[in-house]
N, C-alpha and C positions, 0 to 999 in steps of 0.2 A: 395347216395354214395359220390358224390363231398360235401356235406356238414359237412361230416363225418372227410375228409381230408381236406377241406380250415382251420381249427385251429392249424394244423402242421407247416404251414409255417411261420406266423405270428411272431412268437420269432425264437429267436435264440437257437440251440441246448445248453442243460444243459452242461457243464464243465465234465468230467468225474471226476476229481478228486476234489476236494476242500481243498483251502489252510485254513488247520486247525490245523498246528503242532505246534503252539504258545497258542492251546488253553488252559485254565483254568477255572475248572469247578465253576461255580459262583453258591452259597447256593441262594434257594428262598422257598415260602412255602409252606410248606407238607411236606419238606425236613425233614429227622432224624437225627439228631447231635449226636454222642457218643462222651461228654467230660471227659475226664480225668484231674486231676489236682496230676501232682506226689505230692506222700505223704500226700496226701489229700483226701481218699476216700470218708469222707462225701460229701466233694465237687464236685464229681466224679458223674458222671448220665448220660442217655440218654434223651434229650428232643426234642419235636418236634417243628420245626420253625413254627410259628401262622400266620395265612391271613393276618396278616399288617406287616409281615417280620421278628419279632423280638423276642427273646429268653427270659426266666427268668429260673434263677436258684437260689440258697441260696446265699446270701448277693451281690445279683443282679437282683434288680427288675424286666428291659428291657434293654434290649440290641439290635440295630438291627445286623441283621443275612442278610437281605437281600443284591444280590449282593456283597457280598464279597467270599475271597475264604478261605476253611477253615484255613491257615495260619492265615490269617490276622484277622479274627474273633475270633485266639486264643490266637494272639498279644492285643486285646480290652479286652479279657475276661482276660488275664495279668494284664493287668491296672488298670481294674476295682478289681480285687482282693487286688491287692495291698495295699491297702488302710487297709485290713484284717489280710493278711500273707505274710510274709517274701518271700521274692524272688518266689514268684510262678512259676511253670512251667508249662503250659497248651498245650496238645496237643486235638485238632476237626477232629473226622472221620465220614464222612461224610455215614448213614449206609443206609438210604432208598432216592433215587432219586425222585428228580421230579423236578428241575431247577425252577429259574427265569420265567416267563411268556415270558420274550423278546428272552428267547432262546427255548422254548420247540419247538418240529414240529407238526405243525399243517394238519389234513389232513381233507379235505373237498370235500361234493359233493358225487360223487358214490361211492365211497369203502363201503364195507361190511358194518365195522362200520366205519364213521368216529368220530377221535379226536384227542385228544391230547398228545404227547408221551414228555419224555423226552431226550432230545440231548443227544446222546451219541459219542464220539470222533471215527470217522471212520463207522460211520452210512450212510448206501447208501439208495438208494430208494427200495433195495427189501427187506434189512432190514425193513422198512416202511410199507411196501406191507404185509411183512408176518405178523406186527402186526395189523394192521387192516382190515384183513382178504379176502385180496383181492378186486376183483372189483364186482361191484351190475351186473346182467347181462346186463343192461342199460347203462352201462358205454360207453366212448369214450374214450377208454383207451390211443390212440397213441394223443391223442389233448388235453391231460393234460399237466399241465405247473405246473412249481414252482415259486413259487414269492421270490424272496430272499431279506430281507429287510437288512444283513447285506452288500449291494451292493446299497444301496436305490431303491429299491422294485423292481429289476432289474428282469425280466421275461424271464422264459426258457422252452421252449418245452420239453416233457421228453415223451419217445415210453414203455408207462406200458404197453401194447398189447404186444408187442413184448417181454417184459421182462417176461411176467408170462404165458401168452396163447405161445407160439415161442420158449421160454427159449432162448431167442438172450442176452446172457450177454453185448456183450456192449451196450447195453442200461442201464445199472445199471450206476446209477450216485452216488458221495458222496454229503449226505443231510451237510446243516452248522446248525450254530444254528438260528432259529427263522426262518428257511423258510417255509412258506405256500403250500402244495400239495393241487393243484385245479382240481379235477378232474371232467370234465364236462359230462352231457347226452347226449348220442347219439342220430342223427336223424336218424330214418330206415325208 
């Protein structure tokens, strides 16, 4: 029982909330690009960003895509047109998720399944919890920690027992981008 609970004390309790109202969502790969180019439907398509970041489309071989936001990726693909048609104007929406690597959240250890989700702006840990389908019966739910690497790899205790077996809402914490859920086994 005491071994269950010595992991609780160890960090400091997770933040309830997390400052992420400046966030922008950064393109990475697997992501789906809907670009438009007004008056240009041939140029106009859906592509998906490729495992080294970068995009091709008609009289645009590679492009990277990675880490930028889709603004700025339709500012490049302006540019690069340019050279083709007159004053282009490009707009990038951004249609299927799946982030940069440095920001997805990562869950590890006893959940159901763990893996890998994509950051989403206002994302808590039971958002978290319900996609990875809770905890393995084995789990040590209240001695899971989050590693937050956007803090440098700054560790916080977070009470999952209480949030899913208790329903104790304040325990729900906001995930940021690129934090690690560890959740450890229990000793009984």
């Amino acid at each position: 029982m005491l071994a269950a609970c010595a992991g609780t004390g160890s960090h400091p309790p997770a933040p309830a909330q997390a400052d992420t109202q400046n966030y922008n969502y950064l393109i990475g790969p697997g992501d789906t690009l809907q670009i438009t180019v007004w008056r240009n439907a041939d140029l106009s398509m859906t592509v998906p960003v490729r495992p080294d970041g970068k995009i091709a489309t008609p009289l645009i071989d590679e492009l990277m895509a990675q880490g930028k936001t889709s603004t700025d990726l339709a500012r490049d693909i302006e540019k690069s047109l340019s050279k083709y048609v007159r004053d282009p104007v490009v707009t990038v929406i951004v249609t299927g998720f799946v982030g940069p690597y440095s920001e997805q959240i990562r869950v590890v250890g006893e959940a159901a399944k763990p893996q890998f989700l994509p950051y989403k702006q206002k994302m808590t840990l039971l958002d978290v919890m319900i996609a990875v389908g809770g905890l393995t019966d084995f789990a040590d739910g209240n001695g899971a920690t989050i590693l937050r690497s956007a803090e440098g790899n700054k560790q916080y205790s977070v009470r999952l027992k209480d949030l899913i077996k208790r329903g104790d809402v304040s325990a729900n914490v906001e995930m940021k981008p690129g934090d690690i859920l560890i959740i450890p086994q229990g000793l009984f």
